[in-house]
N, C-alpha and C positions, 0 to 999 in steps of 0.2 A: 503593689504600690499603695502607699499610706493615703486616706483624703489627704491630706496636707500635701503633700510630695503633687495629688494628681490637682487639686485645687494651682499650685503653682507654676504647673503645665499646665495647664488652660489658660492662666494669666499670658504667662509670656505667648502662648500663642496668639492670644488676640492682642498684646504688645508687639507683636512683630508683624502680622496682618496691617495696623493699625500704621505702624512706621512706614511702609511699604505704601500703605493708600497717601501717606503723606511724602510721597516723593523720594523716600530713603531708598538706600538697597542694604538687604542683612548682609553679612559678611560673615559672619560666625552666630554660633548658637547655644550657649553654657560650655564655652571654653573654662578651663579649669587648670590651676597648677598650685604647688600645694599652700600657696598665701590666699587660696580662697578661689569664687566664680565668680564670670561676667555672665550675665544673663545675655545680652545681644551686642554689637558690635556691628556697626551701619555705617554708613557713608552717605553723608546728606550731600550732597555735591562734592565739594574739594575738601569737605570738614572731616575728620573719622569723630564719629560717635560712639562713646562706651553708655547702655541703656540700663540700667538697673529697672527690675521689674517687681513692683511691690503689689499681691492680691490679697484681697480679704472677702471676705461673705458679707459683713457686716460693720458699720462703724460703730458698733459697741465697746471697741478698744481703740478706737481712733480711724482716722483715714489712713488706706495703704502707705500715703507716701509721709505720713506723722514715722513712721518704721525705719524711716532713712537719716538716722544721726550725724554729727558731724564727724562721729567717730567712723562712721561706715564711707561715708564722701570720703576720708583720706585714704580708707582700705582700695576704695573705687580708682583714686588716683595712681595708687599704688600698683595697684591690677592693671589698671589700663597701661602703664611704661612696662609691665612684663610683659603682656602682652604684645607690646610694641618693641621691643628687645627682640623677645623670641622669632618674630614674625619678620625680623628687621624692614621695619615700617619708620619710615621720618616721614612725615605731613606737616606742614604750617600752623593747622591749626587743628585742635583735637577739643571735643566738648565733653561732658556727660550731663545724662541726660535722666530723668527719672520717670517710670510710667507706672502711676498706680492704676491699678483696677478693681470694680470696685461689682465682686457677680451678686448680686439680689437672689432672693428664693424665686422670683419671678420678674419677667423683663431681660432686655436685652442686660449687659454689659456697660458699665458705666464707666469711662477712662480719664484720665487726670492728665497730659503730658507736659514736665518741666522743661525747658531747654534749660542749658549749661548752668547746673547745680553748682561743679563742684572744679 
């Protein structure tokens, strides 16, 4: 596993711990099909949530969730109806949601979460 690759399993895992302490339930975990990945995929009550999960070490190239363009929210929304196709899921309401993380050389974990980005 590359740093990069294990740097962004650690993110989401402490993105999805982190959702969880916040009342969600995960529902899926780097669901993938070939227009790209969802990082998480939760259910904060009657909402379904698609989570994009941005980490970084350092904000010497910006904060995690500066990574999340406009261009990538429309991939997100895109992602999230194939997902919701595949899975034939209809809900009322459907969010996305962003969670950066932000790990230090030292110290805990530092986390950012957007509700409904996109």
């Amino acid at each position: 596993m590359l740093v990069k690759d294990a740097l962004g399993a650690y993110g989401e895992r402490v993105a999805a711990a982190h959702l969880v302490a916040q009342g969600m339930v995960v529902l899926e975990r780097n669901w993938r099909c070939s227009a790209g990945e969802l990082d998480i995929v939760a259910r904060d009550g009657d909402v379904l949530v698609f989570c994009e999960v941005k980490t970084r070490r350092s904000t010497a190239f910006g904060a995690p969730l500066e990574a999340v363009t406009p261009r990538k929210a429309a991939r997100l929304r895109r992602l999230a109806a194939a997902w919701m196709h595949e899975r034939r899921v209809h809900v009322p309401e459907v969010r996305i949601d962003l969670v950066g993380v932000l790990r230090p050389p030292k110290g805990p974990a530092q986390i950012e979460h957007v509700r409904g980005v996109a």
